[in-house]
N, C-alpha and C positions, 0 to 999 in steps of 0.2 A: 378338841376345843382348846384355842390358846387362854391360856389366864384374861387376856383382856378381853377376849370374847366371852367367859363366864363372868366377870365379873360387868359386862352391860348385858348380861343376861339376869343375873342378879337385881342389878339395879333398876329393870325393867318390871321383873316379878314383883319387887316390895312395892315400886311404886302402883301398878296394878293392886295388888293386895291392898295396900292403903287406899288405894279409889275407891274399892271395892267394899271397904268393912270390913274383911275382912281378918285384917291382923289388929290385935289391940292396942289401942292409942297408950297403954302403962306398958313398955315392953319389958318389962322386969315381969307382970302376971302372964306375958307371951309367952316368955324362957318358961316359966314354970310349967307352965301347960305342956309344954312340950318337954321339958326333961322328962317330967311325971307319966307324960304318956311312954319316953324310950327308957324307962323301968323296967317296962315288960318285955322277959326275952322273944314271946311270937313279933311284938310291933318289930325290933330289931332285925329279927328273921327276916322279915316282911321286905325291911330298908334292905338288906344285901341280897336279896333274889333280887330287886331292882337294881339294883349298881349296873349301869349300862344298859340299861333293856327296858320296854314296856310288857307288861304281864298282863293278861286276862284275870278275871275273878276264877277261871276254872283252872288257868294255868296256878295260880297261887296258890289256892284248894291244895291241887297233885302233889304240888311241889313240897310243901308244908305240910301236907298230911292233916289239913284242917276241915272241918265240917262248915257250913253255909251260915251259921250263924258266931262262929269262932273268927270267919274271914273276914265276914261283915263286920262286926263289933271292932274289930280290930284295925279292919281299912279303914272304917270311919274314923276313928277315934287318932288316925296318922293324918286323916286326909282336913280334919277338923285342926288338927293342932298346924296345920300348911308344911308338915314332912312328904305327902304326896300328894297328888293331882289325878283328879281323871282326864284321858282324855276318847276323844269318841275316831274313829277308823271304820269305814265301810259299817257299821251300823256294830257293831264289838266297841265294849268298853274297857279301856286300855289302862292300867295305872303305872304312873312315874314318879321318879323322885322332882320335887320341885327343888330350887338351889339350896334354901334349909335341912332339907332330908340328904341332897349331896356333902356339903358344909358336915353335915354330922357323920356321916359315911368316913368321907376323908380324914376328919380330923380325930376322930372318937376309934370306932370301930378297924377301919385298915389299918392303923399305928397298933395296934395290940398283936 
């Protein structure tokens, strides 16, 4: 993807998100929620098994060596803060990074 294609990728998702309610109208309490969630090194984990790719809830389990309510509590709480997304494929629910969980990928996590 070229930079200009992520970034009206970007610009597409916030504005989605804002349509939606999604993202908080104070984006200062957004950042925090979302720092506060990439605290924890599973949500992290989580973010770089997606780097490039969509995972199942069972692919992630395997991969991460996590039990059904470790994965859950954990997706949720990335998919809550808008670091991932589900999405649905032939009836398999698929998770990905949304451009915020990319954004932190890139800039946080790969520079180390």
């Amino acid at each position: 993807m070229t930079p200009e294609e992520a970034a009206k990728r970007k610009e597409e998702w916030v504005t989605k998100m804002k349509k939606e309610g999604r993202m908080k109208e104070d984006m200062t309490e957004d950042h925090k929620a979302c720092l506060n969630a990439l605290q924890n090194p599973v949500r992290r984990n989580i973010l770089k098994a997606l780097v490039g790719q969509k995972k199942s809830l069972e692919e992630i389990k395997t991969e991460l060596k996590l039990t059904d309510s470790q994965a859950s509590y954990n997706l949720n709480m990335l998919e809550s803060t808008l670091c991932i997304e589900k999405e649905e494929s032939e009836g398999v629910t698929y998770y990905v990074l949304t451009p915020r969980g990319e954004g932190y990928m890139e800039n946080v996590e790969l520079k180390k």
